[in-house]
NUVO-868030 format. One record per residue (C-alpha): x, y, z. Coordinates in steps of 0.001 Angstrom, whole numbers, padded with zeros to 6 digits. Layout:
NUVO-868030
+---------+---------+---------+
:      px :      py :      pz :
+---------+---------+---------+
:       X :       Y :       Z :
...
+---------+---------+---------+
END
This chain:
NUVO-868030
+---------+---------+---------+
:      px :      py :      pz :
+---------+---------+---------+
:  079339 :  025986 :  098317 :
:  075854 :  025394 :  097816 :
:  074305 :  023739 :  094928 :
:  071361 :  025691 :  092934 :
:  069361 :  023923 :  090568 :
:  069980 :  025958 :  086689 :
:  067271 :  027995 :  086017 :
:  066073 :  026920 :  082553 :
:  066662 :  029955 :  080129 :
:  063512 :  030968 :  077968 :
:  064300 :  029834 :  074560 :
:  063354 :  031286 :  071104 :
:  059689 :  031965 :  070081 :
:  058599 :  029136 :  068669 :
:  056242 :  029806 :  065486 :
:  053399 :  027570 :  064771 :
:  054180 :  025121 :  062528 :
:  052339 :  026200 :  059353 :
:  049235 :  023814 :  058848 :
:  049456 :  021159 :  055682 :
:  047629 :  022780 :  053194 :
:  044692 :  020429 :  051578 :
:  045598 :  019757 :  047849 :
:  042559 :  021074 :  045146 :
:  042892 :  017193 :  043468 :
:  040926 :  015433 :  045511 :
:  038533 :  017957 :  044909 :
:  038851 :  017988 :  040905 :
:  038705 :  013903 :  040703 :
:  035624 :  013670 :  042939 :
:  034153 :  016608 :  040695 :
:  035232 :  014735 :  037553 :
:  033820 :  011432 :  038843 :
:  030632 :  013150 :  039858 :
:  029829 :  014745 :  036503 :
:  030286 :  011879 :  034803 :
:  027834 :  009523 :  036987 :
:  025117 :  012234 :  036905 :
:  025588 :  012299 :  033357 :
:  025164 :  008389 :  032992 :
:  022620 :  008842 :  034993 :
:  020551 :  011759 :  033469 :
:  020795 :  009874 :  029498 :
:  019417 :  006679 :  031444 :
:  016471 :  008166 :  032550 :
:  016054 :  009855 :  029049 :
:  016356 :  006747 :  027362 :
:  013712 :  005072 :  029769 :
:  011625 :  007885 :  029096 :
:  012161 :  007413 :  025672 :
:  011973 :  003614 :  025517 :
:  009149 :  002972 :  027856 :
:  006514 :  000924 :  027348 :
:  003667 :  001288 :  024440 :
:  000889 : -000568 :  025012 :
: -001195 : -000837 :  021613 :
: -004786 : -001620 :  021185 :
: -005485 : -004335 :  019032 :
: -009529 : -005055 :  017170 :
: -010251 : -008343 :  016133 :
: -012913 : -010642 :  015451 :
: -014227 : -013661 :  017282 :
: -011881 : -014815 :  020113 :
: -011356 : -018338 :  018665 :
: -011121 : -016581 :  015050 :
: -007929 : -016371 :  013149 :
: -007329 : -012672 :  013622 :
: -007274 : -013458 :  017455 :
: -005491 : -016093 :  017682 :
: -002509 : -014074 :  015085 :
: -002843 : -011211 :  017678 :
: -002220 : -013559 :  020533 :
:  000944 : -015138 :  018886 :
:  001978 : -011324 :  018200 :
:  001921 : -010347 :  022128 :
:  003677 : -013635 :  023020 :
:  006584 : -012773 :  020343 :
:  006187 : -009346 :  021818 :
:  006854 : -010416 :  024759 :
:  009915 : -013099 :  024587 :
:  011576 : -010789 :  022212 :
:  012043 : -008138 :  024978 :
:  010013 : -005787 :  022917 :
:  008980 : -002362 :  024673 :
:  005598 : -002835 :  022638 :
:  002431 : -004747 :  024657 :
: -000621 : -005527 :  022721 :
: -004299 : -005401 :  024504 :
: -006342 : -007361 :  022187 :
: -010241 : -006495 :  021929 :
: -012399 : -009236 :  020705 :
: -015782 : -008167 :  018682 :
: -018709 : -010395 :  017279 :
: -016938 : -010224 :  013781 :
: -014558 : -008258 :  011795 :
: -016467 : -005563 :  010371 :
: -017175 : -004395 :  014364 :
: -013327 : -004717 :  014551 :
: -012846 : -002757 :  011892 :
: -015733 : -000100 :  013060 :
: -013798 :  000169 :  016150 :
: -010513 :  000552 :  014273 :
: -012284 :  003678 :  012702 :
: -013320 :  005130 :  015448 :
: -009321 :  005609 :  016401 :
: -010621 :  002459 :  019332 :
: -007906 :  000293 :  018361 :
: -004755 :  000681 :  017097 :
: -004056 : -002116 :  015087 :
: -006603 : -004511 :  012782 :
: -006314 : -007117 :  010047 :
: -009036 : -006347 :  007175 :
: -009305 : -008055 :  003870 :
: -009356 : -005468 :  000823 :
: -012925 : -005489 :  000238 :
: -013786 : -004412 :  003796 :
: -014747 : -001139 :  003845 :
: -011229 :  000398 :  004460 :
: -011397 :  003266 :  007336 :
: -009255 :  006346 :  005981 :
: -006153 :  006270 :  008520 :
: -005450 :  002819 :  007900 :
: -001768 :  002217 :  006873 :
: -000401 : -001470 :  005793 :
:  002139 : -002753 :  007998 :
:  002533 : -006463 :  006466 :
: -000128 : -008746 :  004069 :
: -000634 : -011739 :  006579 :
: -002329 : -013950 :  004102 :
: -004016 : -013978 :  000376 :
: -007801 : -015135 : -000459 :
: -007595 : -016928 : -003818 :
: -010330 : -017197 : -006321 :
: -010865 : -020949 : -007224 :
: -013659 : -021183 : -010462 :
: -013996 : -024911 : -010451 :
: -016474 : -026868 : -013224 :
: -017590 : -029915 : -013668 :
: -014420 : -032361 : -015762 :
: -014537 : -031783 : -019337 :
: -016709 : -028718 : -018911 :
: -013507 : -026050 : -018924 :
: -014690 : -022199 : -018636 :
: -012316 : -020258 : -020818 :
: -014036 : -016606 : -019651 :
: -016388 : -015278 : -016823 :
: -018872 : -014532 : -019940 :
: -019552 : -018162 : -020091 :
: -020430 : -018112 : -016855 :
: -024157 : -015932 : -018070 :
: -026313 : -018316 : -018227 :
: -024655 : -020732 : -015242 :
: -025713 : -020953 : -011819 :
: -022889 : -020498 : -009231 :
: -022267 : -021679 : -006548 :
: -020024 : -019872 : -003284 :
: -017799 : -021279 : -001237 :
: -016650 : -019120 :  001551 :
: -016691 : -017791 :  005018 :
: -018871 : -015481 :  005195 :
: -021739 : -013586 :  002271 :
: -019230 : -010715 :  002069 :
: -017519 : -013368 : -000618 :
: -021369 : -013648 : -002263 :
: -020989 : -009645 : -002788 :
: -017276 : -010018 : -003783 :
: -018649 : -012101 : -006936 :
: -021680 : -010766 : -007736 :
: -019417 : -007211 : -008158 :
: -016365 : -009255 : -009980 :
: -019238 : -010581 : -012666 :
: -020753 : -007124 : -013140 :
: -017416 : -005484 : -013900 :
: -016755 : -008547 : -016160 :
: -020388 : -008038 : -017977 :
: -021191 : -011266 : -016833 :
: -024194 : -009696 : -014705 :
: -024778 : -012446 : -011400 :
: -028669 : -011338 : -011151 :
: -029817 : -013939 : -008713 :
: -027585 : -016613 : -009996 :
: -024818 : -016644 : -007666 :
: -025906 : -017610 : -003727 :
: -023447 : -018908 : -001256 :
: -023386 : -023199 : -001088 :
: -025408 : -024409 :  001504 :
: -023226 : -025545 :  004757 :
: -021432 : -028796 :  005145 :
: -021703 : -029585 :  001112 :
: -018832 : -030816 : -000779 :
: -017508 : -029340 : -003649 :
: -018477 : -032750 : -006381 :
: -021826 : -032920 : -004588 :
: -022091 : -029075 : -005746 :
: -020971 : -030036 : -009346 :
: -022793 : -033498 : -009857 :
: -026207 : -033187 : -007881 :
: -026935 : -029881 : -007200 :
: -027217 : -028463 : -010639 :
: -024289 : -025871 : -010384 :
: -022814 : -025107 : -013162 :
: -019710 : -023267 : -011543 :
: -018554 : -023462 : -008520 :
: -016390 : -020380 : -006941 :
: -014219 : -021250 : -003794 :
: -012950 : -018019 : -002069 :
: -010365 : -020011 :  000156 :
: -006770 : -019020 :  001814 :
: -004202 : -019168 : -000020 :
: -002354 : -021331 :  002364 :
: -005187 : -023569 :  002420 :
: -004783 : -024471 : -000543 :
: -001455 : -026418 :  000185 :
: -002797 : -028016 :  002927 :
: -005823 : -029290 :  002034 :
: -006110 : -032646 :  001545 :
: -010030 : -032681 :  000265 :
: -008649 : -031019 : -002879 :
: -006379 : -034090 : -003832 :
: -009145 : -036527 : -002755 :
: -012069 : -035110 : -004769 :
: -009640 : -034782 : -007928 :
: -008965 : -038508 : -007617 :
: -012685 : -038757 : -008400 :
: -012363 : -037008 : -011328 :
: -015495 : -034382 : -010578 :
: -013966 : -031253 : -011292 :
: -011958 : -028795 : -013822 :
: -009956 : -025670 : -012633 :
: -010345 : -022734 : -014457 :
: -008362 : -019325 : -014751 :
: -009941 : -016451 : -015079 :
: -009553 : -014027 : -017894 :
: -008669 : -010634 : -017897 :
: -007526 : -010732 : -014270 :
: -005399 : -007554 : -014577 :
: -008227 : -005648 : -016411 :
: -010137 : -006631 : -012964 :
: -007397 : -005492 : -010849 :
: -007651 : -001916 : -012634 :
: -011523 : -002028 : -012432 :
: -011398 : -003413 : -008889 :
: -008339 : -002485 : -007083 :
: -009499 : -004565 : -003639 :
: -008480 : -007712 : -006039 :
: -004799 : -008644 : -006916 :
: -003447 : -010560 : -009498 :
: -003001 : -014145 : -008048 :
: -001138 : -017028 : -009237 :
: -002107 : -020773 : -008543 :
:  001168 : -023218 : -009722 :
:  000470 : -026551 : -011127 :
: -000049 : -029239 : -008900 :
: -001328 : -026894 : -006076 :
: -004682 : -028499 : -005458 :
: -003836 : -032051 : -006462 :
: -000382 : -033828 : -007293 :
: -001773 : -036851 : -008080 :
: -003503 : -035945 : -010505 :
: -001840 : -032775 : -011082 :
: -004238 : -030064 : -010408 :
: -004086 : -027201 : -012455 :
: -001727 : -029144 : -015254 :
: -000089 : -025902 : -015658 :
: -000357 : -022482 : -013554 :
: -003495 : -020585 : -013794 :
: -003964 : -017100 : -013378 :
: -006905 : -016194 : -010964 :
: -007717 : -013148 : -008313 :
: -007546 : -012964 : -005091 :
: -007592 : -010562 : -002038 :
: -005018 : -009524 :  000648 :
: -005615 : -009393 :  004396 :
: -003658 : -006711 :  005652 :
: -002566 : -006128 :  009058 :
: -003125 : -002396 :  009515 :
: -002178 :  000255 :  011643 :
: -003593 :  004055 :  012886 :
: -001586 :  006330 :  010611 :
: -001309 :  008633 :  013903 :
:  000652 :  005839 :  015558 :
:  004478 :  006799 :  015414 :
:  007169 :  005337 :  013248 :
:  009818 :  004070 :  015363 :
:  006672 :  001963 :  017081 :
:  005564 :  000692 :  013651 :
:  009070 :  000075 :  012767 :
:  009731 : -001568 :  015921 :
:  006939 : -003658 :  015330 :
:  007666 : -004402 :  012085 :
:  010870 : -005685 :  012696 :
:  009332 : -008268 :  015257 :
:  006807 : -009287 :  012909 :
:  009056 : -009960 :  009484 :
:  012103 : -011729 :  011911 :
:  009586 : -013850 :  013520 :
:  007561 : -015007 :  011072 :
:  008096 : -018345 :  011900 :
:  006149 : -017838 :  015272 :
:  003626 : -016151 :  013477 :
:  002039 : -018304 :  011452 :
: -001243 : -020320 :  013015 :
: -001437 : -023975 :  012777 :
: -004387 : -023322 :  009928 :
: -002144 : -021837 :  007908 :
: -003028 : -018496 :  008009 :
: -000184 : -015861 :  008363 :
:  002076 : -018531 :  007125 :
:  003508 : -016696 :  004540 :
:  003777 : -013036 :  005518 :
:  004827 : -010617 :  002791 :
:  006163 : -006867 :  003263 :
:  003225 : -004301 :  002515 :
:  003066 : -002632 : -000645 :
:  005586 :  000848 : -000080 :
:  004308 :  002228 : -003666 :
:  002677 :  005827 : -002982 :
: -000407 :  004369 : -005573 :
: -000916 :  000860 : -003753 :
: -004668 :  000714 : -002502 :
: -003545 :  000813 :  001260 :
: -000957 :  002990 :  001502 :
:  001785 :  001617 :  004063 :
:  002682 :  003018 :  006985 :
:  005590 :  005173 :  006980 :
:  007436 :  002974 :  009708 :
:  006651 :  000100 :  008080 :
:  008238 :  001165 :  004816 :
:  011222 :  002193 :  006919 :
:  011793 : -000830 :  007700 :
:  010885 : -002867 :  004367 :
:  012957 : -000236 :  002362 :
:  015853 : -000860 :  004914 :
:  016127 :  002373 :  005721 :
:  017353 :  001973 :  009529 :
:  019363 :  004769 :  010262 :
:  023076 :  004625 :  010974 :
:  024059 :  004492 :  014607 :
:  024706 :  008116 :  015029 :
:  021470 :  009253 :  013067 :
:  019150 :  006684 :  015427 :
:  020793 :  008119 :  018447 :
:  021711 :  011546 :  017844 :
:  019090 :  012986 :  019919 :
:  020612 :  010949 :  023268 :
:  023679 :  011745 :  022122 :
:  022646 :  015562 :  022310 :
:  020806 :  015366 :  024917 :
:  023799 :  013476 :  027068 :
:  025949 :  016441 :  025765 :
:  023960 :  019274 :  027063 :
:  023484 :  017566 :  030231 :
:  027381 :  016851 :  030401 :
:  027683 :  020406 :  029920 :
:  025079 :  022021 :  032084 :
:  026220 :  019863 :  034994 :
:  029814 :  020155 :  034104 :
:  029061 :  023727 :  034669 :
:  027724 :  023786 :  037773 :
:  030230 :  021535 :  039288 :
:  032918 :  023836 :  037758 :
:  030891 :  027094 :  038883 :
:  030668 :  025259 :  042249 :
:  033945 :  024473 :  042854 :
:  035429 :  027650 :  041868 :
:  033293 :  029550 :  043942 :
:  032577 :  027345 :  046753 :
:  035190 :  024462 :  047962 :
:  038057 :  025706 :  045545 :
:  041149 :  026623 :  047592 :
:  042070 :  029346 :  045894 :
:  046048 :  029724 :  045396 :
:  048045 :  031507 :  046781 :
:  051008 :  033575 :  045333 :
:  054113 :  032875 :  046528 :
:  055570 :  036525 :  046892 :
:  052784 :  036009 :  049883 :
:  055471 :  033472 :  051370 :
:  058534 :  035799 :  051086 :
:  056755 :  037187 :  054367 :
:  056656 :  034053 :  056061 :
:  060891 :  033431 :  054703 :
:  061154 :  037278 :  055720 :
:  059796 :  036690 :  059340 :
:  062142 :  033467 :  059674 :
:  064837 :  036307 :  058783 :
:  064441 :  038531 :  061716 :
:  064812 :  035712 :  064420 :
:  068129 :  034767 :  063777 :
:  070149 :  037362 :  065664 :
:  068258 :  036225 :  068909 :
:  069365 :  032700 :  067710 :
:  072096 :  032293 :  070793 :
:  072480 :  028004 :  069542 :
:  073351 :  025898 :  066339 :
:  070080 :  024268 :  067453 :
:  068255 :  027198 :  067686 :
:  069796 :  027752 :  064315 :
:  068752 :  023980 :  063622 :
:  064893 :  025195 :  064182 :
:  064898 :  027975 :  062136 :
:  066743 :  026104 :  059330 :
:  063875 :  023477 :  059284 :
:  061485 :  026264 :  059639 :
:  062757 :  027740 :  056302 :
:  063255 :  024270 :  054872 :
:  059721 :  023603 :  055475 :
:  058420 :  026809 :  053540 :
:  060357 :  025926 :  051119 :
:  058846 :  022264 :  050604 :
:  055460 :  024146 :  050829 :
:  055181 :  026069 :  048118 :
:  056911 :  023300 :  045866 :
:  054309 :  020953 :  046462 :
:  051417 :  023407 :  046252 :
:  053031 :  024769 :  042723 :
:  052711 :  021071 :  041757 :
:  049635 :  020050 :  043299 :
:  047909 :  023971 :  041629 :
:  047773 :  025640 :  045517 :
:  049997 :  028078 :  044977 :
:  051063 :  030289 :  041946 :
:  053752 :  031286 :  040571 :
:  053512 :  035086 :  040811 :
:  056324 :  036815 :  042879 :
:  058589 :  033874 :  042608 :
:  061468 :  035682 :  041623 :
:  060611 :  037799 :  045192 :
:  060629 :  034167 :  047135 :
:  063098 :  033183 :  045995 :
:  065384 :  036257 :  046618 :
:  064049 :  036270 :  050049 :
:  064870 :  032775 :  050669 :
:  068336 :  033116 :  049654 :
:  068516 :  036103 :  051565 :
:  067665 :  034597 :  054628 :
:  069865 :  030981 :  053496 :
:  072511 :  032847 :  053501 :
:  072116 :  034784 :  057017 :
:  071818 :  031874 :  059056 :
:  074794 :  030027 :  057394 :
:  076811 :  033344 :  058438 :
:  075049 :  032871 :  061928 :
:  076163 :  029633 :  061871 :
:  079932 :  030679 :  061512 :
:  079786 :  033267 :  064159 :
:  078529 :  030913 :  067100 :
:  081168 :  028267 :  066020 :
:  084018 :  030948 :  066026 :
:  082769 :  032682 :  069174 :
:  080402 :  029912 :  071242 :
:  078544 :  032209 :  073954 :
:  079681 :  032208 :  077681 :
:  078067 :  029697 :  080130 :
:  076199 :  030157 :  082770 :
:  078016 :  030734 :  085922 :
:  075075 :  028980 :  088026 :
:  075489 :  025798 :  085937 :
:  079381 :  025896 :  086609 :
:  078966 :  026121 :  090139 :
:  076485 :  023223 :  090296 :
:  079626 :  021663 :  088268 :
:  082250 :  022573 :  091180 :
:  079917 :  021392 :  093451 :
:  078896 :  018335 :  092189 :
:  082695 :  017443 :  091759 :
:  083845 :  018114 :  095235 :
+---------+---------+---------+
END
């Protein structure tokens, strides 16, 4: 008997297995993730925008002049303090060019005294020093009013004539008329020489306030005994005549401790030098620079003395500079609360959060969504697994199509979970699937109670193989 190889029998259709369906998650977190880093990164460049550097003009007088050198400690605090402010300072030939310049919108920042001629868009953003009034006569020759003063020649002490004009005006208003008797002290000469030699009769010292601590000439002249200090009458009738002065106050012992000079305080005048800004110039960058100036002060002040004692600017709406609104902001403590300072980022980060919130949404709905997919769809697919198990002549052909059916189960599980499928025409699934459950468990039972016949080819290779 000859042997014959068994011809392999063609087995069931196999179906594709279905391909692994990618999960919308991924999608949604790198969405998420995306929205919030364009976000982040859409306020940042607002609040660069917002917050980027202001570089401010500033007028002042000579360059080795006390106005310069203030403005040059100012950008150097400026600076180490982080500040988004930069100041470009412009030196002129003297202040009043400074303060033309100022007035021609030049500059935006300038320190005048009050009885500068004041340009009309100046606003006070902090009093950097006081200009007393010293009236000094001759010991034992006290002046008890600026009427006495008539008949005197008087002598000025200052910087500069503007102080000559300062006088002659306070005298007029005080009907004390100055005529030709008050002229600025020659150069280089000492207050007793003005008092004991030089035929003064008064001597008026327009000086800084600061100086007036510091000075040690004072304390050394008094020990000679060469001169009185006098207050001067009626100094808030001048302030209401003259509102460039302000009421000033010199304590005892200012001048001299030893001898005390004045015994007691004495009431004088004075003036105010003002640090100023364009009332154009916007008040968050006056308030910012504000803030540096009164929590630095410290830094501020020059080795002179000037700035030394820097003073919020007068905030009353009938002050004779008004102040700027940033500056009384700040001086008034109004800050604003967190939310008020930043509610415009904080809207502007929420409309961009929702404009590009939108888009991503818009984009992955339309676009790279996979869109899901109803499971009555997959009764087909359970259906289809149905109508192959009467050609199913093997429990492992059975096997197959029980993993097939397991497997479409397990896919539309997971993609109900993972938002790939949906859950309309479940009920039809899942009848289907039952359905089709059941028919290859009855399957199964018919090929175990009746196994199909085999081949005869196969049992003759048998036979022959055993012989």
């Amino acid at each position: 008997m000859s042997a014959e190889a068994p011809t392999p029998r063609p087995g069931m259709p196999r179906r594709l297995r279905m391909p692994v369906v990618k999960s919308n998650r991924s999608q949604i977190v790198l969405f998420s993730i995306l929205t919030l880093v364009l976000t982040a990164a859409t306020v940042w460049a607002g609040r660069t925008w917002v917050r980027n550097a202001e570089t401010l003009v500033f007028a002042v007088g000579q360059a080795n002049g006390p106005e310069a050198r203030f403005a040059a400690r100012l950008a150097t605090v400026l600076k180490n303090n982080s500040s988004r402010l930069r100041l470009k300072i412009v030196p002129n030939s003297d202040s009043a060019k400074a303060i033309a310049q100022f007035d021609r919108k030049e500059a935006n920042l300038a320190i005048l005294r009050t009885d500068a001629k004041i340009p009309p868009r100046a606003r006070a953003v902090a009093i950097l020093e006081h200009d007393v009034l010293l009236l000094v006569s001759p010991a034992g020759k006290k002046i008890k009013t600026l009427a006495e003063l008539k008949k005197k020649k008087i002598a000025v002490i200052a910087e500069n004539e503007s102080s000559v004009t300062l006088i002659r005006t306070i005298l007029d208003l005080s009907e004390a008329p100055a005529a030709g008797r008050v002229q600025m002290a020659p150069p280089g000469t000492t207050l007793d020489k003005l008092l004991t030699t030089s035929g003064f009769g008064a001597v008026i010292a327009v000086v800084h306030a600061s100086r007036t601590v510091k000075d040690k000439n004072f304390e050394q002249i008094a020990r000679r005994g060469t001169f009185a200090l006098n207050a001067i009458d009626a100094a808030k009738a001048l302030t209401r005549k003259y509102p460039v002065l302000s009421e000033e106050t010199i304590e005892s012992g200012t001048l001299s401790a030893s001898p005390t000079i004045p015994e007691e305080d004495v009431e004088t005048v004075g003036l105010q030098w003002l640090l100023v800004a364009q009332s154009g110039l916007s008040t968050p960058t006056v308030s910012d620079l504000a803030r540096i100036i009164y929590e630095n002060k410290s830094e501020l002040a020059l080795d002179g003395g000037f700035a030394s004692k820097i003073e919020p600017a007068a905030t009353d709406k009938d002050a004779f500079i008004v102040a700027h609104p940033g500056a009384t902001e700040y001086i008034n403590d109004e800050s604003k609360s967190f939310i008020e300072r930043y509610s415009d980022l904080m809207y502007v980060a929420l409309a961009a959060l929702g404009i590009i919130g939108s888009l991503f949404a818009a984009l992955y709905a339309k676009v790279t969504r996979i869109a899901p997919e109803k499971a009555s769809e997959l009764a087909t697919a359970v259906l289809d697994v149905g109508e192959r198990i009467a050609d199913a002549k093997s429990l492992d052909a059975l096997d197959e199509l029980q993993d097939e059916l397991e497997t479409i189960l397990r896919r539309v599980v997971i993609g109900m979970r993972d938002g790939i499928i949906s859950g309309d025409g479940m009920d039809t699934f899942k009848l289907g699937y039952e359905f089709v459950r059941d028919e290859i468990g009855m399957r199964r039972d018919h090929l175990k109670r009746h196994p199909p016949p085999q081949d005869d080819k196969v049992v003759a290779v048998k036979t022959a193989q055993s012989a």
